[in-house]
C-alpha positions in Angstrom: 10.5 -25.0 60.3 7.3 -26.9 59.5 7.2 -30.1 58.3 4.3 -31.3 56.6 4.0 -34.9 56.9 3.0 -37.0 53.4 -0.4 -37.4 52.7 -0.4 -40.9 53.6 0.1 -40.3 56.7 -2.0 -38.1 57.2 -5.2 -39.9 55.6 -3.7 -42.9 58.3 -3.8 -40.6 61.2 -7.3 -39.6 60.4 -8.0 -43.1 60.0 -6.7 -43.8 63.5 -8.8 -41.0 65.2 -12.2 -42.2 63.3 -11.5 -45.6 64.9 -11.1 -44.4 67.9 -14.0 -42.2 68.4 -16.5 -45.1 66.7 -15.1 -47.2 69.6 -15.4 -44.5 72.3 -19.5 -43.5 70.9 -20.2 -47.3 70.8 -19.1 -47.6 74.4 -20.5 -44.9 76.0 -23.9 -45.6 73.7 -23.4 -49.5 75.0 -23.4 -48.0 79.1 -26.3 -45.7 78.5 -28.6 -48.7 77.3 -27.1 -51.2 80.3 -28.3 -48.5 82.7 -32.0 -49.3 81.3 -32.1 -53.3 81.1 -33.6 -54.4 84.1 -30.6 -57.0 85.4 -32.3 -58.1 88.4 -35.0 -60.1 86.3 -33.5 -63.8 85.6 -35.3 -63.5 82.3 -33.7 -61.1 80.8 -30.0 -62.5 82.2 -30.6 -65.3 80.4 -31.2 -63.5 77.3 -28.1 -61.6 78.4 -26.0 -65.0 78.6 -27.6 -66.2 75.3 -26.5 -63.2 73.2 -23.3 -63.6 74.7 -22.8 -67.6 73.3 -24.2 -66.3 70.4 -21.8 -63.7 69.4 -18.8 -65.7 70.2 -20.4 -68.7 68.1 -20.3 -66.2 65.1 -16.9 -64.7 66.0 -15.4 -68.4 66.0 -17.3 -69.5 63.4 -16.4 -66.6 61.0 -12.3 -67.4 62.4 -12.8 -71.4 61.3 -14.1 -70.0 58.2 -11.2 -68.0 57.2 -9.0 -70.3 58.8 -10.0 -73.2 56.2 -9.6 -70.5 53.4 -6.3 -69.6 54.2 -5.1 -73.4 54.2 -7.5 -73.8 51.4 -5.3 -71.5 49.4 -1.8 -72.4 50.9 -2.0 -76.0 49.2 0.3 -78.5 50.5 3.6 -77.0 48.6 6.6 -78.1 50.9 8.5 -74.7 51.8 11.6 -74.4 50.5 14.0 -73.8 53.0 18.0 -73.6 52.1 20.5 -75.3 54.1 22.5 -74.2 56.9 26.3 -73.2 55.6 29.0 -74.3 57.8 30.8 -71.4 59.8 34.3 -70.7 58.2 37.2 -70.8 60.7 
């Protein structure tokens, strides 16, 4: 008997296999450029090192940004949280 799974799961499984061969292309491209940079030469290492500090400046910076939105938006609401009931005997 053949099942045919919904369709969205399926449009989520193709989903899943386009993310994973995007990742796989960008590494393999990434390895085949490495091979022709020149990493003996100081000058280009630290170009290396500064594109490095670079991107994680962005990354973190992009992370405080949404952080601050988040807890922008929250507000400072208390939670509401209900009170623990006693345990009957």
């Amino acid at each position: 008997m053949y099942f045919d799974p919904p369709l969205y799961e399926r449009n989520r499984m193709r989903i899943a296999l386009t993310q994973h061969s995007t990742n796989l292309v960008i590494i393999l491209g990434m390895m085949q450029v490495s091979k022709k940079i020149p990493m003996e030469d100081p000058d280009t290492m630290n170009l290396i090192r500064l594109g490095y500090l670079v991107s994680n400046a962005i990354i973190i910076s992009i992370y405080a940004y949404t952080h601050f939105l988040i807890n922008k938006k929250k507000g400072n609401a208390p939670a509401f949280t209900p009170s623990a009931s006693l345990p009957s005997n």
